[in-house]
mmJSON file of the N, C-alpha and C atoms, coordinates in Angstrom:
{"data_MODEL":{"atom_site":{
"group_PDB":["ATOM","ATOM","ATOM","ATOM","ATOM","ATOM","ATOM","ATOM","ATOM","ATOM","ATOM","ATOM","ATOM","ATOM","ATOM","ATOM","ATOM","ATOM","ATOM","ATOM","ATOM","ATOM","ATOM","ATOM","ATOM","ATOM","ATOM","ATOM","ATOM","ATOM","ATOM","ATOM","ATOM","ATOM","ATOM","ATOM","ATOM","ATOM","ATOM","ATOM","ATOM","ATOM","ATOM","ATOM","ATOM","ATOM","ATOM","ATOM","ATOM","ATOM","ATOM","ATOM","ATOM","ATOM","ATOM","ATOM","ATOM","ATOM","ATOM","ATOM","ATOM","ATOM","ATOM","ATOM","ATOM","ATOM","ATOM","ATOM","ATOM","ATOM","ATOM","ATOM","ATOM","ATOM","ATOM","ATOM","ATOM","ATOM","ATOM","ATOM","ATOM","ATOM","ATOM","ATOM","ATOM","ATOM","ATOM","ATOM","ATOM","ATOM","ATOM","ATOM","ATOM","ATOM","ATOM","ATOM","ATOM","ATOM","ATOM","ATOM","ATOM","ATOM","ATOM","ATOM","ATOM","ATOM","ATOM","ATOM","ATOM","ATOM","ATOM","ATOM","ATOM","ATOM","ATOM","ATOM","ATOM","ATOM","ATOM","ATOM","ATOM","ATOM","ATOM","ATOM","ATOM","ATOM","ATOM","ATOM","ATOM","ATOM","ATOM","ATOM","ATOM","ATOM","ATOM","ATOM","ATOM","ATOM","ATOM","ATOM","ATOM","ATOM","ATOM","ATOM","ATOM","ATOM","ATOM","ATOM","ATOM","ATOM","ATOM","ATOM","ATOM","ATOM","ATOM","ATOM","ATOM","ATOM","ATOM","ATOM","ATOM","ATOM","ATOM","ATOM","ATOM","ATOM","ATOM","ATOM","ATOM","ATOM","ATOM"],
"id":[1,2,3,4,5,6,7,8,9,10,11,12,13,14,15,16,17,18,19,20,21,22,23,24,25,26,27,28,29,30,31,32,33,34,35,36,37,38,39,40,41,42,43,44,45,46,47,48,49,50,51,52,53,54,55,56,57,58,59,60,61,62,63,64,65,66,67,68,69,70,71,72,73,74,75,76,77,78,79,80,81,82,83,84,85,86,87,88,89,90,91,92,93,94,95,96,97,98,99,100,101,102,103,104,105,106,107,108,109,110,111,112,113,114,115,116,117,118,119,120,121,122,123,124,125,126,127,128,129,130,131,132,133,134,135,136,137,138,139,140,141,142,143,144,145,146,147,148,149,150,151,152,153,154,155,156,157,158,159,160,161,162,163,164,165,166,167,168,169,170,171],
"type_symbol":["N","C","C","N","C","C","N","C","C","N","C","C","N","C","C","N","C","C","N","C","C","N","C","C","N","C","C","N","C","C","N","C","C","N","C","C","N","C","C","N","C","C","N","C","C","N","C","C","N","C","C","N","C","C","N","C","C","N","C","C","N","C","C","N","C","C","N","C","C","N","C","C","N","C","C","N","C","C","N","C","C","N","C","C","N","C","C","N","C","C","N","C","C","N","C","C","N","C","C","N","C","C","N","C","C","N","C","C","N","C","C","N","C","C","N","C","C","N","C","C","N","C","C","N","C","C","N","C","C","N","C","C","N","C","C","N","C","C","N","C","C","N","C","C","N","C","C","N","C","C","N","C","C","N","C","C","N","C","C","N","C","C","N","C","C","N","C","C","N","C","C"],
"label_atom_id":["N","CA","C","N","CA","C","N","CA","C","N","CA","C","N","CA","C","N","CA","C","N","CA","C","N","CA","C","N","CA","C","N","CA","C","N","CA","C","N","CA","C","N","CA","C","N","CA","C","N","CA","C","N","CA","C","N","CA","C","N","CA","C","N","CA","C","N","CA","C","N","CA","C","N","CA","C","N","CA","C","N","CA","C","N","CA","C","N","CA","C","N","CA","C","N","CA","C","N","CA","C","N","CA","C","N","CA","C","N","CA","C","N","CA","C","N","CA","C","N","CA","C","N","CA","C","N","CA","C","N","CA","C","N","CA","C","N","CA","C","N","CA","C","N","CA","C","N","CA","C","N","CA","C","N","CA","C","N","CA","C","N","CA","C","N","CA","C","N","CA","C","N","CA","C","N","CA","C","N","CA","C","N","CA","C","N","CA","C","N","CA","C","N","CA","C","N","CA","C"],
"label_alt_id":[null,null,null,null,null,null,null,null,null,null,null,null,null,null,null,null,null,null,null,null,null,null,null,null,null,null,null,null,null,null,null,null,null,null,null,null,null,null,null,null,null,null,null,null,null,null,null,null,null,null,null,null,null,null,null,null,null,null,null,null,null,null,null,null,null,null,null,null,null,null,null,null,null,null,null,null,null,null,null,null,null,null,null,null,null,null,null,null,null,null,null,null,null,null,null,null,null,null,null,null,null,null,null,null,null,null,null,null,null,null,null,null,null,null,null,null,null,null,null,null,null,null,null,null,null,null,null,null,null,null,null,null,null,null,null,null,null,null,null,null,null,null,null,null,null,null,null,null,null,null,null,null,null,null,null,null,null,null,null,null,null,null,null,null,null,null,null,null,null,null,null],
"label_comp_id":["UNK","UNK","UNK","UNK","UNK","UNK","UNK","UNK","UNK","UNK","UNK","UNK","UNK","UNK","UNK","UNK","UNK","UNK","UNK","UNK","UNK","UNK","UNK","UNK","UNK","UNK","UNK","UNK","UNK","UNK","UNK","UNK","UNK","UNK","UNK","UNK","UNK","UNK","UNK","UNK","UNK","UNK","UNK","UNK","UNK","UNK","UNK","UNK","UNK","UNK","UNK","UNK","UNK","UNK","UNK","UNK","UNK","UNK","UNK","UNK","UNK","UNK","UNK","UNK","UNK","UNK","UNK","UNK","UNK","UNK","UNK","UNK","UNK","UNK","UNK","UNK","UNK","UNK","UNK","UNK","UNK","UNK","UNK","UNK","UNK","UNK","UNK","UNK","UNK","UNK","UNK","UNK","UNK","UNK","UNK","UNK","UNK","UNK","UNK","UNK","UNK","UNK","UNK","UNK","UNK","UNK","UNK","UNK","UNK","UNK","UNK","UNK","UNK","UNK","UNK","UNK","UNK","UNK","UNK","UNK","UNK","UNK","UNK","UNK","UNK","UNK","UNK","UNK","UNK","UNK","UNK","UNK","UNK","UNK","UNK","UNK","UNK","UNK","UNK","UNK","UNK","UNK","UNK","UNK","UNK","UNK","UNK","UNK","UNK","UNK","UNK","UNK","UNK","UNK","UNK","UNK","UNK","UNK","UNK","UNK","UNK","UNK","UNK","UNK","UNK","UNK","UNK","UNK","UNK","UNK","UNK"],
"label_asym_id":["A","A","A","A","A","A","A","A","A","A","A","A","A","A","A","A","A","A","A","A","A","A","A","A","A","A","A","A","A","A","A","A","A","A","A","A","A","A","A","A","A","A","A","A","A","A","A","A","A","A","A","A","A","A","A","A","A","A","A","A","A","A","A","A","A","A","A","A","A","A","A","A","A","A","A","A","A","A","A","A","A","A","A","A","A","A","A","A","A","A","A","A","A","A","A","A","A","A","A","A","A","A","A","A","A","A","A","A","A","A","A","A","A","A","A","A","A","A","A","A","A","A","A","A","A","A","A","A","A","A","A","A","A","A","A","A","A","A","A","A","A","A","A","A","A","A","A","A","A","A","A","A","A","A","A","A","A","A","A","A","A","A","A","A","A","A","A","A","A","A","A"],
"label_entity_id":["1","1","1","1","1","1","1","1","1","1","1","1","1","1","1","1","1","1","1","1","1","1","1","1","1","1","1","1","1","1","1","1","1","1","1","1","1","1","1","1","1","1","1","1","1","1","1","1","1","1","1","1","1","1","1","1","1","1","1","1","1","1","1","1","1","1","1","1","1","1","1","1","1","1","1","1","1","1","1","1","1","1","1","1","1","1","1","1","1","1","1","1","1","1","1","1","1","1","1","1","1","1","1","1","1","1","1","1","1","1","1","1","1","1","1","1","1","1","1","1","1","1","1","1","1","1","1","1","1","1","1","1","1","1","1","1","1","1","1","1","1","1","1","1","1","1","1","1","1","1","1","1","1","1","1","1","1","1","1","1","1","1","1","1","1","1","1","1","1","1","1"],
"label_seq_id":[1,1,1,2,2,2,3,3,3,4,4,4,5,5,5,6,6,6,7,7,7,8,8,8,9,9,9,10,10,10,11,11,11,12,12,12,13,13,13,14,14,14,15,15,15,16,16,16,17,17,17,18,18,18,19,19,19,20,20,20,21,21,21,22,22,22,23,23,23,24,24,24,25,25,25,26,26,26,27,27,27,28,28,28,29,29,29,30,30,30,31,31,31,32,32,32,33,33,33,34,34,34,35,35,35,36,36,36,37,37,37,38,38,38,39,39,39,40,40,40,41,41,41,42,42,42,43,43,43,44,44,44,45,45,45,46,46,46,47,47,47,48,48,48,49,49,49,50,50,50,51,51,51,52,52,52,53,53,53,54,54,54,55,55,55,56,56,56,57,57,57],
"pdbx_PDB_ins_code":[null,null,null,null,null,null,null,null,null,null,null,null,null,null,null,null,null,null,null,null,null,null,null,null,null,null,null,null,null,null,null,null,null,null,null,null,null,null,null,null,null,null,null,null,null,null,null,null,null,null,null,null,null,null,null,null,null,null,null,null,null,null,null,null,null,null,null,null,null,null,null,null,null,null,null,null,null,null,null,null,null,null,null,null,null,null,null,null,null,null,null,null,null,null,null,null,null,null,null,null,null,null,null,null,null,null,null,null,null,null,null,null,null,null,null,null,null,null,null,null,null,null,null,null,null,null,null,null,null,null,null,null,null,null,null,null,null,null,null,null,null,null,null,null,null,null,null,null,null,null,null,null,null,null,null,null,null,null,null,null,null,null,null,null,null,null,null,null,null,null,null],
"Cartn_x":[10.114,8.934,7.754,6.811,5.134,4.448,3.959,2.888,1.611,1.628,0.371,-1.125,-0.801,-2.265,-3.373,-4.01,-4.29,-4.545,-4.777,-4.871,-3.253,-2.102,-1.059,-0.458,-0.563,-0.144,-1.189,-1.891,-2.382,-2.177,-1.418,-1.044,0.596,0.895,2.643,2.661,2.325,1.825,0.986,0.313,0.022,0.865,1.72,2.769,3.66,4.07,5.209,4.88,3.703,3.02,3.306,2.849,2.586,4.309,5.138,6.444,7.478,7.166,8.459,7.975,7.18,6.388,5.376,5.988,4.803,3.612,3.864,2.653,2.796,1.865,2.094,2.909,3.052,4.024,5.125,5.875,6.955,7.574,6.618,6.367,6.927,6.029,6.513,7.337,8.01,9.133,10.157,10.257,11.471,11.691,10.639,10.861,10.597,10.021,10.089,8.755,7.768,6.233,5.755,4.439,4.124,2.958,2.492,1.304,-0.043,-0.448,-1.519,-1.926,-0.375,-0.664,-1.017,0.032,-0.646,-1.867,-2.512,-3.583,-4.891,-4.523,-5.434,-5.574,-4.24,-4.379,-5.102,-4.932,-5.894,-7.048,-7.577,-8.632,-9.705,-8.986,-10.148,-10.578,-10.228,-10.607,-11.47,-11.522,-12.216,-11.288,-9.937,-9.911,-8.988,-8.8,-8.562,-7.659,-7.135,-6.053,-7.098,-6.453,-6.556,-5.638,-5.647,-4.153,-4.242,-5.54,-5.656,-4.994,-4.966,-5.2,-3.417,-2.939,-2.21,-2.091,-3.24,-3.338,-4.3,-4.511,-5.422,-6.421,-7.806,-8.574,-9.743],
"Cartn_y":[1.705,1.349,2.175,2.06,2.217,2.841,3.971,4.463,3.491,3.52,3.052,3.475,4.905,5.147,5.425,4.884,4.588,5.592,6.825,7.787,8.622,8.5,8.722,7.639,6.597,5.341,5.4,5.797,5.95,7.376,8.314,9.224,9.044,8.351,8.247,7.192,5.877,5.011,5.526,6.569,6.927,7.628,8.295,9.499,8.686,7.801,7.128,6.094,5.937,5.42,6.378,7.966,8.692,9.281,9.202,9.692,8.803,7.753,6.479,5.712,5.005,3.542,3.678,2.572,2.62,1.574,0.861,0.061,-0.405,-1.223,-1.502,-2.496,-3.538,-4.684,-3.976,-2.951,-2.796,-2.09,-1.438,-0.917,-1.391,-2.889,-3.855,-4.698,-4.505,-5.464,-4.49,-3.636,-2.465,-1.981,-2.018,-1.948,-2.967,-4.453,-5.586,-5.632,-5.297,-4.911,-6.366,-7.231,-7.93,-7.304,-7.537,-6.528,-6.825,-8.37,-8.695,-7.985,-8.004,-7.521,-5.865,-5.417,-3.403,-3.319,-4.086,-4.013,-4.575,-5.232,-5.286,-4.332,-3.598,-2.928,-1.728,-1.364,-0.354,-0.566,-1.515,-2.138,-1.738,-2.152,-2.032,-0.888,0.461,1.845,1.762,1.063,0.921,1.875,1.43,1.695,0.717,0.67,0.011,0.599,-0.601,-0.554,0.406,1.047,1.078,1.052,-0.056,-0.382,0.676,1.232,2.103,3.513,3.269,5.279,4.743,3.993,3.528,4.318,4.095,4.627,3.7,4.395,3.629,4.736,4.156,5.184,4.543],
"Cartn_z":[5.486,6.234,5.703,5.642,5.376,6.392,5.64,7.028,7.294,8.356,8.899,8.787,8.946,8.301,7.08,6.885,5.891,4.464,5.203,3.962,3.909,5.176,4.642,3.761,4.235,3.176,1.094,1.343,0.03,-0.487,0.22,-0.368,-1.099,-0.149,-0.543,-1.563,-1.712,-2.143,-3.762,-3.996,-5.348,-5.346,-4.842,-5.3,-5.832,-5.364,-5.978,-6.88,-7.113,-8.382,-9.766,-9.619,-10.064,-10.98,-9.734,-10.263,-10.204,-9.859,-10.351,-10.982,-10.797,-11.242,-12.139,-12.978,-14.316,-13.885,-12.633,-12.44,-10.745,-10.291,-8.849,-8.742,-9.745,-9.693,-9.676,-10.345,-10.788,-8.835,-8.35,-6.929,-6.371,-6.097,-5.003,-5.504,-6.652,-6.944,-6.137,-6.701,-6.444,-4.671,-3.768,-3.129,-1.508,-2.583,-1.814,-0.924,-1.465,-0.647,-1.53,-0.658,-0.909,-1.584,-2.744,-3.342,-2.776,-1.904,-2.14,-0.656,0.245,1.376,1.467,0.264,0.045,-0.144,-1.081,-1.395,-0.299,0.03,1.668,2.401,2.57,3.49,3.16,1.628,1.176,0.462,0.496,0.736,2.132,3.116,4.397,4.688,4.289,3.896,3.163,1.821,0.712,-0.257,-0.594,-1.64,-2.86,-4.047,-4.945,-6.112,-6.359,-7.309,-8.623,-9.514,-10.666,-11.741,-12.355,-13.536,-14.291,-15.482,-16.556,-15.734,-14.407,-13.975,-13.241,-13.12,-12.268,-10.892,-9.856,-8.518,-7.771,-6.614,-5.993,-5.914,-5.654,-5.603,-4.682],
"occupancy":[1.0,1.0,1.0,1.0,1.0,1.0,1.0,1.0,1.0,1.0,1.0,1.0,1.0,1.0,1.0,1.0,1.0,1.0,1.0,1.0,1.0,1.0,1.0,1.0,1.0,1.0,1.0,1.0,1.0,1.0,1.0,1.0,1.0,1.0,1.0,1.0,1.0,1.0,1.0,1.0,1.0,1.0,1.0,1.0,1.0,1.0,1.0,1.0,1.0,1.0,1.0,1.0,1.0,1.0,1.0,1.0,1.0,1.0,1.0,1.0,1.0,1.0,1.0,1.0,1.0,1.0,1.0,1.0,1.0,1.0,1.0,1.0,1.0,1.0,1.0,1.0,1.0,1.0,1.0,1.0,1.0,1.0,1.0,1.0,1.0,1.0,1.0,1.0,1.0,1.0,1.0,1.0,1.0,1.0,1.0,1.0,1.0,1.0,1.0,1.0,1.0,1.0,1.0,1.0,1.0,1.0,1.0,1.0,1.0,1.0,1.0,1.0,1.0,1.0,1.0,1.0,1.0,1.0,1.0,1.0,1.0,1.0,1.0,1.0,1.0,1.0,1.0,1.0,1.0,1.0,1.0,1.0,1.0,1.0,1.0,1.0,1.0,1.0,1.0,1.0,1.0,1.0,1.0,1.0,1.0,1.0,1.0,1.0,1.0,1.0,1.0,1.0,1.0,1.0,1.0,1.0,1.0,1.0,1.0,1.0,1.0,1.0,1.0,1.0,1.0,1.0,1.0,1.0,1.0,1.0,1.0],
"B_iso_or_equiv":[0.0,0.0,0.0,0.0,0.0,0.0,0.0,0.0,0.0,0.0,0.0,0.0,0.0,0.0,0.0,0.0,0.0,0.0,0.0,0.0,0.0,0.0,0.0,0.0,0.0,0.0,0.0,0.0,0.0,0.0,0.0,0.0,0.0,0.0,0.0,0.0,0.0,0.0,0.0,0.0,0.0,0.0,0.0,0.0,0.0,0.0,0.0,0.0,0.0,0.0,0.0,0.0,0.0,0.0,0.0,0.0,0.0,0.0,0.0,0.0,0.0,0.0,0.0,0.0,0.0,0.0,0.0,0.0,0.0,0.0,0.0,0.0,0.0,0.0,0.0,0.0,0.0,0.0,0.0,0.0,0.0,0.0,0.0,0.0,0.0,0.0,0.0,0.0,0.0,0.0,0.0,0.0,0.0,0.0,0.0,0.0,0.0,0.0,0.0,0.0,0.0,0.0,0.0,0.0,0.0,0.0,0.0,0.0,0.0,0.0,0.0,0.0,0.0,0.0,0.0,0.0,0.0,0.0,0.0,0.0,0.0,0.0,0.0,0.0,0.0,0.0,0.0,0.0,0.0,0.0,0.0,0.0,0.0,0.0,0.0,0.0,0.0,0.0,0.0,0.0,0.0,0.0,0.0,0.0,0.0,0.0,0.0,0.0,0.0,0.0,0.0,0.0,0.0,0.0,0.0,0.0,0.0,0.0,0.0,0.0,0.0,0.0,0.0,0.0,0.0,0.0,0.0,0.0,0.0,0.0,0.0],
"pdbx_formal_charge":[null,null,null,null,null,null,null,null,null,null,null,null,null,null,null,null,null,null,null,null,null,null,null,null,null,null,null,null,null,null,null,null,null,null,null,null,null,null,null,null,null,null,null,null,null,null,null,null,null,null,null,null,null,null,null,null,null,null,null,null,null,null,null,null,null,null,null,null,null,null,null,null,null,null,null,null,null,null,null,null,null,null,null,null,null,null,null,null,null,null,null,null,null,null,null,null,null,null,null,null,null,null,null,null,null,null,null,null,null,null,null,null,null,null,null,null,null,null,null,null,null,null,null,null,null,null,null,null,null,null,null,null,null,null,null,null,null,null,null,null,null,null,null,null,null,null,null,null,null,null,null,null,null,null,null,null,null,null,null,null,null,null,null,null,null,null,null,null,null,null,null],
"auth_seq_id":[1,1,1,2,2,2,3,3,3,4,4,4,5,5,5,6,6,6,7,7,7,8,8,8,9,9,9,10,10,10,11,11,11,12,12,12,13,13,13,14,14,14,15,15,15,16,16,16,17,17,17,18,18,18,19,19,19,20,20,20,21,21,21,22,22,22,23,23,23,24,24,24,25,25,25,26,26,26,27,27,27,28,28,28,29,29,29,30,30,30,31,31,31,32,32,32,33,33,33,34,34,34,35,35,35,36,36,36,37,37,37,38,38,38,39,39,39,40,40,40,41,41,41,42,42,42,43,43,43,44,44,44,45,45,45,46,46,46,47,47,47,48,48,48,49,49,49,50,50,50,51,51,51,52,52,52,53,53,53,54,54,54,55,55,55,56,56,56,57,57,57],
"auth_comp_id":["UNK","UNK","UNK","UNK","UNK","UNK","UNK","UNK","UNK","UNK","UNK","UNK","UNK","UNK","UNK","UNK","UNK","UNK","UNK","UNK","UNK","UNK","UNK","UNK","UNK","UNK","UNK","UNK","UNK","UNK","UNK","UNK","UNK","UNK","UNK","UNK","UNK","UNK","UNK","UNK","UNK","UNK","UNK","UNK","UNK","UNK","UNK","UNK","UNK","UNK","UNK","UNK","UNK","UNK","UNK","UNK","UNK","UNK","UNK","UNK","UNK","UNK","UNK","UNK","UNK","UNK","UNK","UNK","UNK","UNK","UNK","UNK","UNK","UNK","UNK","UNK","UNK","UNK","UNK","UNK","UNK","UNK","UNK","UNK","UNK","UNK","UNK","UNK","UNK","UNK","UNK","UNK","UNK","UNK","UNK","UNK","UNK","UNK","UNK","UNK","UNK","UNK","UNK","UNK","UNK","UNK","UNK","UNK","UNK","UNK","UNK","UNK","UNK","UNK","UNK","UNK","UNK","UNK","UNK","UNK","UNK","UNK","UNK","UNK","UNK","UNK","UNK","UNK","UNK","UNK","UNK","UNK","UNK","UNK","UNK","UNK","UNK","UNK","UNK","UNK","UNK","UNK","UNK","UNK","UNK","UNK","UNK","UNK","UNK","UNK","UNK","UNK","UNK","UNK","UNK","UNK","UNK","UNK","UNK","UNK","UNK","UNK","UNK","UNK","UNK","UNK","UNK","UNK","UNK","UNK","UNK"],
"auth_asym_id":["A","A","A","A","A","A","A","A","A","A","A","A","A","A","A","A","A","A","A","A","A","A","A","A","A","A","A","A","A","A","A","A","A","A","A","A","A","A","A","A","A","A","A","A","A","A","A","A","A","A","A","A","A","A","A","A","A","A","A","A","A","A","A","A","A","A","A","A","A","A","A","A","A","A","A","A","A","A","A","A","A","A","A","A","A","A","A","A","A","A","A","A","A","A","A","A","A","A","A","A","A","A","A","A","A","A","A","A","A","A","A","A","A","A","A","A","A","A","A","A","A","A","A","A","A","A","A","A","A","A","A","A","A","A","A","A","A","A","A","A","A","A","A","A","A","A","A","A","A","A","A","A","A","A","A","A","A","A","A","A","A","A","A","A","A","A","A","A","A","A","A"],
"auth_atom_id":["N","CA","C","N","CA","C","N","CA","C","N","CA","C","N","CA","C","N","CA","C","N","CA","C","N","CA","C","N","CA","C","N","CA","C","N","CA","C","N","CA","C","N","CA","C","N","CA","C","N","CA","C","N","CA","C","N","CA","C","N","CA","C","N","CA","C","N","CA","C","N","CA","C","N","CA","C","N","CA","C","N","CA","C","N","CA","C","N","CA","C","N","CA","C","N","CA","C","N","CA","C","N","CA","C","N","CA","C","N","CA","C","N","CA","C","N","CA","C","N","CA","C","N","CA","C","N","CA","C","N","CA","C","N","CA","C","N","CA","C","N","CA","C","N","CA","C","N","CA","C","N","CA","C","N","CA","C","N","CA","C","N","CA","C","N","CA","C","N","CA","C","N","CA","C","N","CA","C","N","CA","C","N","CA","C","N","CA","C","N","CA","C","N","CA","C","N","CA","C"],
"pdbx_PDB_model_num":[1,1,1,1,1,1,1,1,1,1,1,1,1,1,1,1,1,1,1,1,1,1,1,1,1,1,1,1,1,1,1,1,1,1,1,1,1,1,1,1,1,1,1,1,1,1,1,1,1,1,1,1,1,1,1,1,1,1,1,1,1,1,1,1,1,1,1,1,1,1,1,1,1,1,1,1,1,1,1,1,1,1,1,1,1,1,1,1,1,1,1,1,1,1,1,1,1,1,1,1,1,1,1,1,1,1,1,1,1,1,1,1,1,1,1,1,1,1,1,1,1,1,1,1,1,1,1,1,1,1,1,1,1,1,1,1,1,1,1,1,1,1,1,1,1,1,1,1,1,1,1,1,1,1,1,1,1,1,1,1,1,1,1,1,1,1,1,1,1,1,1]
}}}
C-alpha cells in the first residue's frame, strides 16, 4: 500500500526509484501501480516525473 501523503509518497516513491528502478515504468510494472494514476497523484502537489533524473521533482 502507498502513503497517502503526498510528500511521504514522493519520498518513498523516488527512493525506490533511486535504489531499485531504472525507470517509473519498470516501478509500476513490478509493483502493479497504475502510472498515470501515481503520477496524478503527484501531480496535484505540483510535482513531476523526470525520465533523464529518473525522480519526481
Amino acid at each position: 500500500m502507498l502513503p497517502k501523503d503526498p510528500m511521504i509518497l514522493l519520498s518513498y516513491i523516488n527512493t525506490l526509484l533511486r535504489d531499485r528502478y531504472d525507470s517509473l515504468d519498470a516501478l509500476c510494472e513490478d509493483l502493479d501501480i497504475e502510472k498515470a494514476g501515481l503520477a496524478a497523484e503527484l501531480a496535484a502537489p505540483g510535482f513531476e516525473y523526470d525520465p533523464e533524473q529518473n525522480r519526481f521533482r
